[in-house]
DSSP file (Angstrom, degrees, kcal/mol; ACC not computed):
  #  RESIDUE AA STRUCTURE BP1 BP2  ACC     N-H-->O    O-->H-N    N-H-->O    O-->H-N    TCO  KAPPA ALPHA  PHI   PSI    X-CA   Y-CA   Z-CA
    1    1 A X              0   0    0      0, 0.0     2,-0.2     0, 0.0     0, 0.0   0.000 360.0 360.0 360.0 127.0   16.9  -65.7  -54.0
    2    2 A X        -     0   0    0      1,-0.1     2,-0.4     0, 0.0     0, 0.0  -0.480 360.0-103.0-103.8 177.2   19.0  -63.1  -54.6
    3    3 A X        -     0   0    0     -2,-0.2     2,-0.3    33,-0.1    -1,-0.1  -0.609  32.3-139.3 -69.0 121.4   20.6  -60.3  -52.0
    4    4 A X        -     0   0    0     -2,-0.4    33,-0.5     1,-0.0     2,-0.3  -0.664  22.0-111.7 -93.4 174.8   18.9  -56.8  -52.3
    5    5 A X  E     -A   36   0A   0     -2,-0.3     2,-0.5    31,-0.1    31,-0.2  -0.602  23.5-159.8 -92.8 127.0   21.4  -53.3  -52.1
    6    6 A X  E     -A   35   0A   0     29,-1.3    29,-0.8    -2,-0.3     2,-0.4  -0.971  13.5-136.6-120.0 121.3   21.1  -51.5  -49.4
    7    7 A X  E     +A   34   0A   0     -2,-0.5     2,-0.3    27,-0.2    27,-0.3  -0.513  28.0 175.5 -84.7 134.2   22.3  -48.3  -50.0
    8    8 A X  E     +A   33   0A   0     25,-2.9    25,-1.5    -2,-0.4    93,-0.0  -0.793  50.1  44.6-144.6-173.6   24.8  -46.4  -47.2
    9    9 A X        +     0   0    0     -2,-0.3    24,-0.9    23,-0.1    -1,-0.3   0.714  61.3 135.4  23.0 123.3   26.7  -43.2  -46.9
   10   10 A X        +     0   0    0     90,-0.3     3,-0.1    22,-0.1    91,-0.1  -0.234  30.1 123.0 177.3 -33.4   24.3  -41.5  -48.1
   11   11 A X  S    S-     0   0    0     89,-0.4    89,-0.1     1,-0.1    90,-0.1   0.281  80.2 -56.2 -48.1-158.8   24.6  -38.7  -45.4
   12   12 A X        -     0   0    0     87,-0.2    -1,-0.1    88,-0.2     2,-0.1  -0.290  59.2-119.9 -76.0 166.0   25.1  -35.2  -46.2
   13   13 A X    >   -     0   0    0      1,-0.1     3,-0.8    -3,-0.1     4,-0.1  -0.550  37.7 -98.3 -90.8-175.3   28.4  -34.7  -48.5
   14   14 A X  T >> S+     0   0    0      1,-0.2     4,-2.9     2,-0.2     3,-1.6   0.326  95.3 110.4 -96.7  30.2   31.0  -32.3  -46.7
   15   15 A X  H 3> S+     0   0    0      1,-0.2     4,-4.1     2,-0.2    -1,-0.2   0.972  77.0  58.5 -17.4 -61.9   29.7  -29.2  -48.8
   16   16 A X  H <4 S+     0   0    0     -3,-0.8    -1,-0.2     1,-0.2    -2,-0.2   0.801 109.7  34.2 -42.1 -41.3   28.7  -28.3  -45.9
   17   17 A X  H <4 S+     0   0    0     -3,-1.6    -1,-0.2    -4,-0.1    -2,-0.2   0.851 127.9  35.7 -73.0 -59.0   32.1  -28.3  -44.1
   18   18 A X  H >< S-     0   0    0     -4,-2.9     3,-0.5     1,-0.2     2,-0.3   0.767  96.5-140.5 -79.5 -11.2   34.3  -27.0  -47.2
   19   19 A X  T 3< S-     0   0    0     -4,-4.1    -1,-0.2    -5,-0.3    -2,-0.1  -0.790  71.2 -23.4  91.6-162.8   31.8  -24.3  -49.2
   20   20 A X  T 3  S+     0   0    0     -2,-0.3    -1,-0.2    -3,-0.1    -5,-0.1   0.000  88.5 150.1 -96.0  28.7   31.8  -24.4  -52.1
   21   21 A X    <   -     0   0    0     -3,-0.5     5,-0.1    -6,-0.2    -3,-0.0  -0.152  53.4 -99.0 -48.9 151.0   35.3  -25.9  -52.9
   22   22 A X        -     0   0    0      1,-0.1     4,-0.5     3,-0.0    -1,-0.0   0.194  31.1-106.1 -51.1 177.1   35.5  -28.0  -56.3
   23   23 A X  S    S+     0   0    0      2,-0.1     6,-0.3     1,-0.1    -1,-0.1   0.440 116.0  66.2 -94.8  13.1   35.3  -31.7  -56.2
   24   24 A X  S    S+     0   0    0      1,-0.2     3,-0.3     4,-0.1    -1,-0.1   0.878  84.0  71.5 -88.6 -28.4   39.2  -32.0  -57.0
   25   25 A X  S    S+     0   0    0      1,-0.2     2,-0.8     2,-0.1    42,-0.8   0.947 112.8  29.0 -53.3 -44.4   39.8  -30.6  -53.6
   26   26 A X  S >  S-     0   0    0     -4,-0.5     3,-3.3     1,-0.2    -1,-0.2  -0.705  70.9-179.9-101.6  95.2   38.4  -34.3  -52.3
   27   27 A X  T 3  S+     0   0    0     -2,-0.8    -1,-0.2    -3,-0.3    -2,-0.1   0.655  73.5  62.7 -70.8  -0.4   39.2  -36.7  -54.9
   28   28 A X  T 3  S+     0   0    0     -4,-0.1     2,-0.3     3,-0.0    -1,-0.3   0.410  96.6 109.8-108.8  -8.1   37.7  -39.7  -53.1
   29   29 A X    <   +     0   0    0     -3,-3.3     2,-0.1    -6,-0.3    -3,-0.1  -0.844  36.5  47.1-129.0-170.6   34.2  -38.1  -53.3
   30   30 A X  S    S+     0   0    0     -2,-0.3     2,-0.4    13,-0.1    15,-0.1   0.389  75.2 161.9 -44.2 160.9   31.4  -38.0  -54.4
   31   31 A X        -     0   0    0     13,-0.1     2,-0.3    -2,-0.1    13,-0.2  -0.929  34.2-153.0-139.2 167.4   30.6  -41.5  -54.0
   32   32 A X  E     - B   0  43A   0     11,-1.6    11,-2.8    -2,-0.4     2,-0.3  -0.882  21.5-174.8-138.5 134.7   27.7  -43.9  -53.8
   33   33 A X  E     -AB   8  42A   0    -25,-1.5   -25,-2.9   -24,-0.9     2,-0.3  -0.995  10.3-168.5-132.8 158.0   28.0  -47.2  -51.9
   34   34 A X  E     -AB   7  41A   0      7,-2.5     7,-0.8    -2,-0.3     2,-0.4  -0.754  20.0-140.3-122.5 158.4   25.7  -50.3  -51.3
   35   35 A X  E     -AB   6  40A   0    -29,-0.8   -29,-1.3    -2,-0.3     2,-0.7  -0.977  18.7-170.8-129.4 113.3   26.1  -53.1  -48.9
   36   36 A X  E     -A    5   0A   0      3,-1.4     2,-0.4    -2,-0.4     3,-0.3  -0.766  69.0 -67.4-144.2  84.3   25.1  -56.7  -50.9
   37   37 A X  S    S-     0   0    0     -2,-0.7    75,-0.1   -33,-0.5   -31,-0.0  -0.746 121.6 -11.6  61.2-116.0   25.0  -58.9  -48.0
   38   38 A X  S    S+     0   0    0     -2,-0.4    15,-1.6    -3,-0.1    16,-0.3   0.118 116.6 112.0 -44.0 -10.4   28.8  -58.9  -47.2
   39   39 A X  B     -D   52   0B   0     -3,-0.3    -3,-1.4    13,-0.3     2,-0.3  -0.564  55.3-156.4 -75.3 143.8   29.6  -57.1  -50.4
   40   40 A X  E     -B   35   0A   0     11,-1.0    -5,-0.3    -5,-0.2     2,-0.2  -0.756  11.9-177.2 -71.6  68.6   30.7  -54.2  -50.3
   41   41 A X  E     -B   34   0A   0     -7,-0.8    -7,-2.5    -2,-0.3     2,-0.4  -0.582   3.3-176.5-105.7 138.3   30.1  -52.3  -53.7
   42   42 A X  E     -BC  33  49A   0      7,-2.5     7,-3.2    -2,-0.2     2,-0.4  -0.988   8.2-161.0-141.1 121.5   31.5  -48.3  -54.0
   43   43 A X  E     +BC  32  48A   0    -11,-2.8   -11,-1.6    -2,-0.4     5,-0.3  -0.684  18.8 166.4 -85.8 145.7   30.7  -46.1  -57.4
   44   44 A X  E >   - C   0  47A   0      3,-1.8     3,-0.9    -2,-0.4   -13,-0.1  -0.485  54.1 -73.6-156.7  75.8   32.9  -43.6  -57.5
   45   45 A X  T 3  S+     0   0    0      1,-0.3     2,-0.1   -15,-0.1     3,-0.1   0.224 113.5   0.7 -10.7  97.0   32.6  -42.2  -61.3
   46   46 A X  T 3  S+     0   0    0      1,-0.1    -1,-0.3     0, 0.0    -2,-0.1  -0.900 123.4  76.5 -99.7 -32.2   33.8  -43.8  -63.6
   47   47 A X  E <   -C   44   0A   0     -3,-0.9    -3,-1.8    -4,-0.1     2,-0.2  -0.136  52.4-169.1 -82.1 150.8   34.9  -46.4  -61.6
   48   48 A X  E     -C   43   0A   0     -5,-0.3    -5,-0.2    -3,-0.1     2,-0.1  -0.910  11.3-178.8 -45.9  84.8   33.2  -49.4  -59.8
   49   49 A X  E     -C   42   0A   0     -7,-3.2    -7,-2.5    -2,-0.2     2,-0.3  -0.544   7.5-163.3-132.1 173.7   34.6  -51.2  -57.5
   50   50 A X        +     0   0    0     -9,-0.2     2,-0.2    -2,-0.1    32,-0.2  -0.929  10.7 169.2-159.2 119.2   33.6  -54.5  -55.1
   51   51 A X        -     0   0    0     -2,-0.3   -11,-1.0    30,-0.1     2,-0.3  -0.811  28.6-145.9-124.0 138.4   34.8  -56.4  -51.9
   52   52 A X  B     -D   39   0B   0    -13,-0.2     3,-0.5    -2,-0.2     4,-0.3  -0.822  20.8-163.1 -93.9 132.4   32.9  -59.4  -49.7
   53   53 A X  S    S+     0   0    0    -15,-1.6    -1,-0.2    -2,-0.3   -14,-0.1   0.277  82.4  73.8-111.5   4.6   34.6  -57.9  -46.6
   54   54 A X  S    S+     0   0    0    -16,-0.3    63,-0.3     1,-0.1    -1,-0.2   0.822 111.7  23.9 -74.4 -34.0   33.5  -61.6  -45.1
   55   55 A X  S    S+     0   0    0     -3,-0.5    -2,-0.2   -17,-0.1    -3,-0.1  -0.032  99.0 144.4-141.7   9.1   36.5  -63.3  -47.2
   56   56 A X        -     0   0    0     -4,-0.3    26,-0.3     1,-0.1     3,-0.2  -0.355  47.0-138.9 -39.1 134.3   38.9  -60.1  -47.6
   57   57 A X  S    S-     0   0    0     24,-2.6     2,-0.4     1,-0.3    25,-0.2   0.849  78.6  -7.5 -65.7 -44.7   42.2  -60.1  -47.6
   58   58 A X  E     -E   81   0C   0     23,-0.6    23,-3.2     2,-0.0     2,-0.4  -0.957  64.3-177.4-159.4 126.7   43.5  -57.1  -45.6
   59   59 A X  E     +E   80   0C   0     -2,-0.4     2,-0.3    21,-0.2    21,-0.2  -0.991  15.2 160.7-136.0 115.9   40.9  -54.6  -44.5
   60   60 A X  E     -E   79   0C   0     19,-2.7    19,-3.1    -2,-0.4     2,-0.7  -0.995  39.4-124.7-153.2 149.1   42.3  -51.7  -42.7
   61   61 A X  E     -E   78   0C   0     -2,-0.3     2,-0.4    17,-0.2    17,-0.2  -0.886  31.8-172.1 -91.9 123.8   41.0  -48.1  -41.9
   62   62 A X  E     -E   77   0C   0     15,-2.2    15,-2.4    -2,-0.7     2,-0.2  -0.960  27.1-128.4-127.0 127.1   43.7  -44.9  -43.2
   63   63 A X  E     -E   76   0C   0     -2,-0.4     2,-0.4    13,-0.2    13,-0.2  -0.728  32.5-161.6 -58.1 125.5   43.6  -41.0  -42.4
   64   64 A X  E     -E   75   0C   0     11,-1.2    11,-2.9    -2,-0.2     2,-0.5  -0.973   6.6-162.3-122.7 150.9   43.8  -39.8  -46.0
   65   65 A X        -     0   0    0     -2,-0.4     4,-0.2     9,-0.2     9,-0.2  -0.929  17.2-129.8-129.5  92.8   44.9  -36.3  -46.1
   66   66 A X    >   -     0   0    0     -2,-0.5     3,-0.7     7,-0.2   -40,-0.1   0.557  36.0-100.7 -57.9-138.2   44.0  -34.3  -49.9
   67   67 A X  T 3  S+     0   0    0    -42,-0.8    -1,-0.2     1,-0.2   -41,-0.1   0.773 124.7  64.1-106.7  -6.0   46.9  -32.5  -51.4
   68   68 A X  T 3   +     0   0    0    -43,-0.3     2,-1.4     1,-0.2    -1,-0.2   0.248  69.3 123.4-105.9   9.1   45.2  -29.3  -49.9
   69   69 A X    <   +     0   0    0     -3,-0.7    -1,-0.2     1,-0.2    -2,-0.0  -0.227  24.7 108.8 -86.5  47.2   45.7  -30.5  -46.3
   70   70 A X  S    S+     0   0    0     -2,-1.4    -1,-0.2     1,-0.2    -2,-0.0  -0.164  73.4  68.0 -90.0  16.4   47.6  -27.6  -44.8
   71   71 A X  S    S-     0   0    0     -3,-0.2     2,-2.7     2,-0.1    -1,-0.2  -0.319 118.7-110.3-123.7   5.4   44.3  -26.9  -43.0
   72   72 A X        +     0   0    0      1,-0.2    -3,-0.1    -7,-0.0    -2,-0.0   0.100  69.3 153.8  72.3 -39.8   44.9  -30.4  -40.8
   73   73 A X        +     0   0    0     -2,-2.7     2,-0.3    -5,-0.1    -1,-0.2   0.182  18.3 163.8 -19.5 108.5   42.2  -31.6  -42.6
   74   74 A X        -     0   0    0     -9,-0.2     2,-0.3   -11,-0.0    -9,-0.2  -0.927  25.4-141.4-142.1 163.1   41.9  -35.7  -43.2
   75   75 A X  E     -E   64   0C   0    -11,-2.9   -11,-1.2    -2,-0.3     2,-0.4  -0.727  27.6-119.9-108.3 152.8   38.9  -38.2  -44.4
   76   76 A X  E     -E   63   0C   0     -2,-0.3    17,-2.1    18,-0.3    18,-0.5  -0.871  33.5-158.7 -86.2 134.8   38.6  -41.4  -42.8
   77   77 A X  E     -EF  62  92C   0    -15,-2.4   -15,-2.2    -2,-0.4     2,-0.6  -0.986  13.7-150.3-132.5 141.4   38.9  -44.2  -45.5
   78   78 A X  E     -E   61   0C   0     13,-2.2     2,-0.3    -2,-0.4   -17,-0.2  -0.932  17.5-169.2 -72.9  83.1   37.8  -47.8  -45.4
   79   79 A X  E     +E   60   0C   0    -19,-3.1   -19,-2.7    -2,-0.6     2,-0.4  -0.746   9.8 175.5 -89.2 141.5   40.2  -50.1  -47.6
   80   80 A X  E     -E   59   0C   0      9,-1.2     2,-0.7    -2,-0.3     9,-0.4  -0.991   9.0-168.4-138.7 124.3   38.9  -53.3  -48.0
   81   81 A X  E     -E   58   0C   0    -23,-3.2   -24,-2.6    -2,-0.4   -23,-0.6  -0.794  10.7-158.2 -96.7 103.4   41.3  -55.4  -50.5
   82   82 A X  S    S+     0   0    0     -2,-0.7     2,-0.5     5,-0.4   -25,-0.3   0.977  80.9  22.7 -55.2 -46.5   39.7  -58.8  -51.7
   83   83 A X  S >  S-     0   0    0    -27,-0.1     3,-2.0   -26,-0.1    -1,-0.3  -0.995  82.2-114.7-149.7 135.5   43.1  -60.0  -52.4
   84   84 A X  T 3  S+     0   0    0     -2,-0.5    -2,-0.1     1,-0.3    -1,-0.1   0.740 116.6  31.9  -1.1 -56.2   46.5  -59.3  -51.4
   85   85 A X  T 3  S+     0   0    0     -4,-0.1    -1,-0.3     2,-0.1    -3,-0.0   0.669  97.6 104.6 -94.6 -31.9   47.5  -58.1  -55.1
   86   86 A X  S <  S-     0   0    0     -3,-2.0     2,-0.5     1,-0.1    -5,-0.1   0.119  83.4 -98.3 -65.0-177.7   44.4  -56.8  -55.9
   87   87 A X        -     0   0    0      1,-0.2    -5,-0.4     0, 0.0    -1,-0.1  -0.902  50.1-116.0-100.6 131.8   43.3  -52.7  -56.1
   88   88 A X        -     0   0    0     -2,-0.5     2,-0.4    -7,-0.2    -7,-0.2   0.142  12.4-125.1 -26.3 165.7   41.4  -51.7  -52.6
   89   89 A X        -     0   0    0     -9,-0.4    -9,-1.2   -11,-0.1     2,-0.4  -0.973  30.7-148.2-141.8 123.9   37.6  -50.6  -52.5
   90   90 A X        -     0   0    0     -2,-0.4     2,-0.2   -11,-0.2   -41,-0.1  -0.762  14.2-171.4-113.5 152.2   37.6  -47.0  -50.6
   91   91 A X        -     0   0    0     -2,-0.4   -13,-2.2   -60,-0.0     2,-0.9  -0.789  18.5-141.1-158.2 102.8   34.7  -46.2  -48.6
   92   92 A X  B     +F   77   0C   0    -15,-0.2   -15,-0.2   -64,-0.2     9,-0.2  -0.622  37.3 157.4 -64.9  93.9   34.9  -42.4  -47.4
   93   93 A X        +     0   0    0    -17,-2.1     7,-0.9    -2,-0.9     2,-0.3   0.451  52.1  27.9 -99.7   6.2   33.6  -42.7  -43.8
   94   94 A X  E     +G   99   0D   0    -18,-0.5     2,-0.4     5,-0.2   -18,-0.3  -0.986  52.6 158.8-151.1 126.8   34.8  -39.9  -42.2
   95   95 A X  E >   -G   98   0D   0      3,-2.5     3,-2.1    -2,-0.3     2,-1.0  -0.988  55.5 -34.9-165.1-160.5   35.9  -36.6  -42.7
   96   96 A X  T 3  S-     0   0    0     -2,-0.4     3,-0.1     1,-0.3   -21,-0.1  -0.305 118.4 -23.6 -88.6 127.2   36.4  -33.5  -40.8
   97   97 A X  T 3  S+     0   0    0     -2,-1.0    -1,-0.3     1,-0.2     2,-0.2   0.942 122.1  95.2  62.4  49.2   33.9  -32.8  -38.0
   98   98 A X  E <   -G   95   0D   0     -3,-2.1    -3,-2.5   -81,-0.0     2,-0.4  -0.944  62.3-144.3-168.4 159.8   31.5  -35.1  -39.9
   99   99 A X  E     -G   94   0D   0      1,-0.2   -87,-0.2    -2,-0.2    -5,-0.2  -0.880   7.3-173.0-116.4 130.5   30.0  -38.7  -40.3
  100  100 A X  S    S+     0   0    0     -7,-0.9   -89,-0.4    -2,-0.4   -90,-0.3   0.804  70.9  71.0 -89.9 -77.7   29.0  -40.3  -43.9
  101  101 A X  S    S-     0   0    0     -9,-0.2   -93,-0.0    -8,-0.2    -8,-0.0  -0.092  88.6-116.5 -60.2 154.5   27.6  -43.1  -42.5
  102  102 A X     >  -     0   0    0      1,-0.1     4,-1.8    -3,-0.0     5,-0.2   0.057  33.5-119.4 -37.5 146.4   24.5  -43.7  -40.5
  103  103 A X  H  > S+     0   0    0     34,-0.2     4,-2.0     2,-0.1     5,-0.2   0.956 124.1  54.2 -71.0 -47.9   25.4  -45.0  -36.7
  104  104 A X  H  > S+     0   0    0      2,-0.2     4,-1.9     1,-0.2    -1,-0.1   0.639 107.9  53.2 -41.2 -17.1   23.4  -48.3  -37.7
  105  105 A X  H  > S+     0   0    0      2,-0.2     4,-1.5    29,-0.1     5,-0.3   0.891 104.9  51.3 -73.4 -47.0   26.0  -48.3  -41.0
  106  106 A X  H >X S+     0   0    0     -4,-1.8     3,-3.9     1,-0.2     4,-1.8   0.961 117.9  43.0 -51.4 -58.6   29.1  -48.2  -38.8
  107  107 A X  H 3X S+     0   0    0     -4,-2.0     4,-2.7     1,-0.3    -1,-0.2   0.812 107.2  51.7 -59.9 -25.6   27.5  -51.1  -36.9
  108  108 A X  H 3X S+     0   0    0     -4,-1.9     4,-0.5     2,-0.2    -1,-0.3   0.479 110.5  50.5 -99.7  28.7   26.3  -53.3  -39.3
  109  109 A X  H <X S+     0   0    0     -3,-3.9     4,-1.3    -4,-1.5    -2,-0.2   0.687 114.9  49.3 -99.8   3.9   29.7  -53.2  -41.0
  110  110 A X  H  X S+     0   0    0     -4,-1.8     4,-2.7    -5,-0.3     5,-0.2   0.798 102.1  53.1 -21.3 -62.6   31.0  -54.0  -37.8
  111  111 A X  H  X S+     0   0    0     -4,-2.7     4,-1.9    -5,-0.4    -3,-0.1   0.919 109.9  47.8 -81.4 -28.8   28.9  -56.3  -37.4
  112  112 A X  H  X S+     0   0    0     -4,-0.5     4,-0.8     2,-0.2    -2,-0.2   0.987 114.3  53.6 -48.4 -52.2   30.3  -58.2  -41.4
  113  113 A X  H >< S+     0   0    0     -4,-1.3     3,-1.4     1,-0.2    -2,-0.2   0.969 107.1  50.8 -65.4 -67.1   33.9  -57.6  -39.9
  114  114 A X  H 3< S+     0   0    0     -4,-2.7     5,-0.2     1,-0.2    -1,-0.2   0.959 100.5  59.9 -40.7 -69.6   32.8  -59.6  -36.7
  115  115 A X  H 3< S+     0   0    0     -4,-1.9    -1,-0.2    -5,-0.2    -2,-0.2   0.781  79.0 120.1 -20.5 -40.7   31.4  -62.6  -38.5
  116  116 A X    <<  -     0   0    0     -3,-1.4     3,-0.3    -4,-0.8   -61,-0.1  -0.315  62.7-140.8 -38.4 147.3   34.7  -63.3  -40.1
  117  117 A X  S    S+     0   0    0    -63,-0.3     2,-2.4     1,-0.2    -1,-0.1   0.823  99.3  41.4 -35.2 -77.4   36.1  -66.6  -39.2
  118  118 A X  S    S+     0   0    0      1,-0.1     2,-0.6    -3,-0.1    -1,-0.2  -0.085  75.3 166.2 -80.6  52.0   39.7  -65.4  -38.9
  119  119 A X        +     0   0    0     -2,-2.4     2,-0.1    -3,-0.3    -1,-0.1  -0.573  18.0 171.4 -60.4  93.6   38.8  -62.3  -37.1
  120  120 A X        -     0   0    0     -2,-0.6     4,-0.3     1,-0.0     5,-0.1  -0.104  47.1 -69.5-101.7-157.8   42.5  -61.1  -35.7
  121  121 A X  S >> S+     0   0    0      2,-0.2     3,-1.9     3,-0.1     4,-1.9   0.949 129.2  47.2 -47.6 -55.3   44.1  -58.1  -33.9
  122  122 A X  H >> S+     0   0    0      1,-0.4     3,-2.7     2,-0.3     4,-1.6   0.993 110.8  53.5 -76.1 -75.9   44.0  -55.8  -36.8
  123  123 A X  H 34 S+     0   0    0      1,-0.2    -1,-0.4     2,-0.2     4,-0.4   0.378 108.4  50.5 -46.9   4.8   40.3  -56.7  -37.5
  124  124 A X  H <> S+     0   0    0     -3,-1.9     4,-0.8    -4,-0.3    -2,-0.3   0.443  99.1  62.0 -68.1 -28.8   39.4  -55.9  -34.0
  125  125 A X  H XX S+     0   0    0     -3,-2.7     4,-1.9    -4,-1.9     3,-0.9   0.963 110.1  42.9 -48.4 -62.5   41.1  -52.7  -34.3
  126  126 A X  H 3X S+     0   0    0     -4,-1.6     4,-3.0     1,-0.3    -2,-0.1   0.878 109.2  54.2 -54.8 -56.0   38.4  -51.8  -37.1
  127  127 A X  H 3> S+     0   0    0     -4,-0.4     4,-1.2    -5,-0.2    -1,-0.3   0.687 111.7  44.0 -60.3 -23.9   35.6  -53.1  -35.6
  128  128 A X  H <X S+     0   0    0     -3,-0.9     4,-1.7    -4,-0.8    -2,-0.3   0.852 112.9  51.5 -81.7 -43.7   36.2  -51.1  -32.6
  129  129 A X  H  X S+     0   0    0     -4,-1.9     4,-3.7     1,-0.2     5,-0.3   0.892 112.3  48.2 -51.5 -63.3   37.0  -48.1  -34.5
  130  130 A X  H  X S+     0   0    0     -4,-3.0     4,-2.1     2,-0.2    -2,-0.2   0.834 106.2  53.1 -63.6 -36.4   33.8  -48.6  -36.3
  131  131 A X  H >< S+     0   0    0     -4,-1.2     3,-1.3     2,-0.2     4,-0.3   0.951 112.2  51.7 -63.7 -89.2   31.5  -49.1  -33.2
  132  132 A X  H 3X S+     0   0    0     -4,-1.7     4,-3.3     1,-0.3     3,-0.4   0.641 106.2  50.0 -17.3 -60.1   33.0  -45.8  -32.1
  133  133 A X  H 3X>S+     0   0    0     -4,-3.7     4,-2.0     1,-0.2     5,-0.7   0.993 113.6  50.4 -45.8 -47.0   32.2  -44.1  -35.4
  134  134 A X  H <<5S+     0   0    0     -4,-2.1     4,-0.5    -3,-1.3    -2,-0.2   0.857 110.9  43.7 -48.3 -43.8   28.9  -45.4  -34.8
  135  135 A X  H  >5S+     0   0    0     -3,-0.4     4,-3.9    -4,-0.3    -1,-0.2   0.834 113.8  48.2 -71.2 -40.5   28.3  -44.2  -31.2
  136  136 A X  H  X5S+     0   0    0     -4,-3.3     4,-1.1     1,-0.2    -1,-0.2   0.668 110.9  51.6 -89.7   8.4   29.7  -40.7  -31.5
  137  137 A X  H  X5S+     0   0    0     -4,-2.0     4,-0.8    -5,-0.3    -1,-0.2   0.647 104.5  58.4-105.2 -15.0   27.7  -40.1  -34.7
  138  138 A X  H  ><S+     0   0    0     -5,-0.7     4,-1.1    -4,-0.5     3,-0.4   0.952 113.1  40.3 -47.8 -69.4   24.6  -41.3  -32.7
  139  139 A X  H  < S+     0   0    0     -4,-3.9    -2,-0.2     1,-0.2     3,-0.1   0.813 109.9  53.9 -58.2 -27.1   25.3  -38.6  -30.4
  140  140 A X  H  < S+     0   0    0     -4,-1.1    -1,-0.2     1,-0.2    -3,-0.2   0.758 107.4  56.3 -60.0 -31.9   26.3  -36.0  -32.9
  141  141 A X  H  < S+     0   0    0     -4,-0.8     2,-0.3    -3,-0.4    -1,-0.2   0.435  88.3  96.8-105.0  -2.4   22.7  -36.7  -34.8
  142  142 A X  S  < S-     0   0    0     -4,-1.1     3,-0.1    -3,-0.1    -4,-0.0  -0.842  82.4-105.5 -96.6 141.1   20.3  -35.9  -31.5
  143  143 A X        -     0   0    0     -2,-0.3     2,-0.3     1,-0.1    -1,-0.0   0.121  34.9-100.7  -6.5 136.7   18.9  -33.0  -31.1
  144  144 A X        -     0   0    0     -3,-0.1     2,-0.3     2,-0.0    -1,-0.1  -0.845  31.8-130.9 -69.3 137.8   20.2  -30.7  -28.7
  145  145 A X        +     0   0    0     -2,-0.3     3,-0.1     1,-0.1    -3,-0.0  -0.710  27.3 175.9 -86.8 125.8   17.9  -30.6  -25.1
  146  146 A X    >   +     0   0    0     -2,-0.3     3,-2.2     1,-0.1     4,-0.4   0.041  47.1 110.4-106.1  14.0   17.3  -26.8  -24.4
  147  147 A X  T 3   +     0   0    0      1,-0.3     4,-0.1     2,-0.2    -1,-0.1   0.506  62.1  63.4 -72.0   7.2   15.2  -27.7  -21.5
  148  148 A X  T 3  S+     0   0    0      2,-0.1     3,-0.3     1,-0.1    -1,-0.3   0.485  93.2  71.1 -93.9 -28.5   17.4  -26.5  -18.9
  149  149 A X  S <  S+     0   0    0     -3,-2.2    -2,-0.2     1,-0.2     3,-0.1   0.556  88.7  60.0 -81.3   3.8   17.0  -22.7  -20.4
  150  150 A X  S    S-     0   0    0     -4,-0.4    -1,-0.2     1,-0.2    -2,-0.1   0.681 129.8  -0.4-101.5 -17.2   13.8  -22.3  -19.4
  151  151 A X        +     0   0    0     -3,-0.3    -1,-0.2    -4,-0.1    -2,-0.1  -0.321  65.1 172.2-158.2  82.1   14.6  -22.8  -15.4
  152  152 A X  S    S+     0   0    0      1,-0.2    -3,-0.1    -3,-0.1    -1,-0.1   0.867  82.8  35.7 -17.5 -68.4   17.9  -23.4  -15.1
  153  153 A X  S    S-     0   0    0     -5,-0.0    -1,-0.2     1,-0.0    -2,-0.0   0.674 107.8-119.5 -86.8 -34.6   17.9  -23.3  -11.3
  154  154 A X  S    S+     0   0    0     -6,-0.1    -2,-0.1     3,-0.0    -3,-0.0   0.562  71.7 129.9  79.9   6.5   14.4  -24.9  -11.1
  155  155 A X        +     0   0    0      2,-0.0     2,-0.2     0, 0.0    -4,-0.0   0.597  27.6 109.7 -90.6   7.9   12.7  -21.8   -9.3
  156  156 A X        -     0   0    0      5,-0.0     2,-0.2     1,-0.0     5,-0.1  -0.118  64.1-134.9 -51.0 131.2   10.0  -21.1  -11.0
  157  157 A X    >   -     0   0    0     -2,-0.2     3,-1.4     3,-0.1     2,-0.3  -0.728  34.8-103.4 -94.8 166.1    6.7  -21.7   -9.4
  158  158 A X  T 3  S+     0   0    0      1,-0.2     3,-0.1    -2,-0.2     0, 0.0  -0.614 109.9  30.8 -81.2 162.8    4.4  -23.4  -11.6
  159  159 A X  T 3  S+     0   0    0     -2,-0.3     2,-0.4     1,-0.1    -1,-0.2   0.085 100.2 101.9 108.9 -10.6    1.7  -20.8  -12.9
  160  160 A X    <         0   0    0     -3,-1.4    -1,-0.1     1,-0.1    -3,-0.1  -0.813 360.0 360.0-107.7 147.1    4.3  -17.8  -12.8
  161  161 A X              0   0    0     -2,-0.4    -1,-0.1    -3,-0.1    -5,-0.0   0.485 360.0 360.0 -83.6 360.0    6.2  -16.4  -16.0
């Protein structure tokens, strides 16, 4: 039986933030990434890259800042190295004043991270970090309640305009 791809970050890309800036202004996107089981798999044209973040070596979250970043501007980046020696697998989760991932993404790779056997300091750092992402992009993604602007004060009587 095999695993099927579940496809994440998938939210919006930060067009929305930057305009219409090029894509060199963010070299780490566009991206597509899938979740295959523990796997981790991130396209990033031309390249294709792979980690089982269950059996990773060093997995660590970085502020990456493009060369343009004299605007404060930084992405949150997920590296996840399968081996010591090896090249990283980036996973753009963050950027400014926006969420790539889902709050159900942050958590369930939170919840891979957790699962580890040798689950230490550093990988508790990340998992917390990531249940954070998760929560405040929950909140970011409801609605705003205007229901307070229609009787602030609550003195309306019912039946009058």
């Amino acid at each position: 039986m095999t695993v099927p791809r579940v496809p994440i970050a998938r939210q919006p890309e930060p067009g929305r933030v930057f305009g219409r800036v090029q894509s060199y202004a963010y070299p780490l996107l566009p991206q597509e990434a899938w979740l295959q089981g523990s796997v981790l798999i991130v396209d990033r044209f031309p390249e294709v890259s792979w980690c089982d973040l269950a059996t990773a070596a060093l997995i660590k979250i970085r502020s990456v800042k493009p060369f343009f970043s004299g605007f404060g501007w930084g992405f949150g980046v997920l590296h996840a190295f399968q081996a010591l020696d090896s090249a990283p697998t980036r996973l753009v989760i963050t950027g400014p004043d926006w969420f790539l991932l889902t709050g159900d993404e942050y958590r369930r790779l939170a919840q891979i991270l957790s699962s580890r056997a040798d689950a230490d300091r550093k990988i508790g750092k990340v998992i917390w970090r990531l249940q954070g992402y998760g929560a405040a992009e929950d909140f970011h993604s409801q609605p705003p309640d205007w229901s307070f602007r229609t009787d602030p004060g609550g003195t309306r009587k019912p039946g009058t305009h």
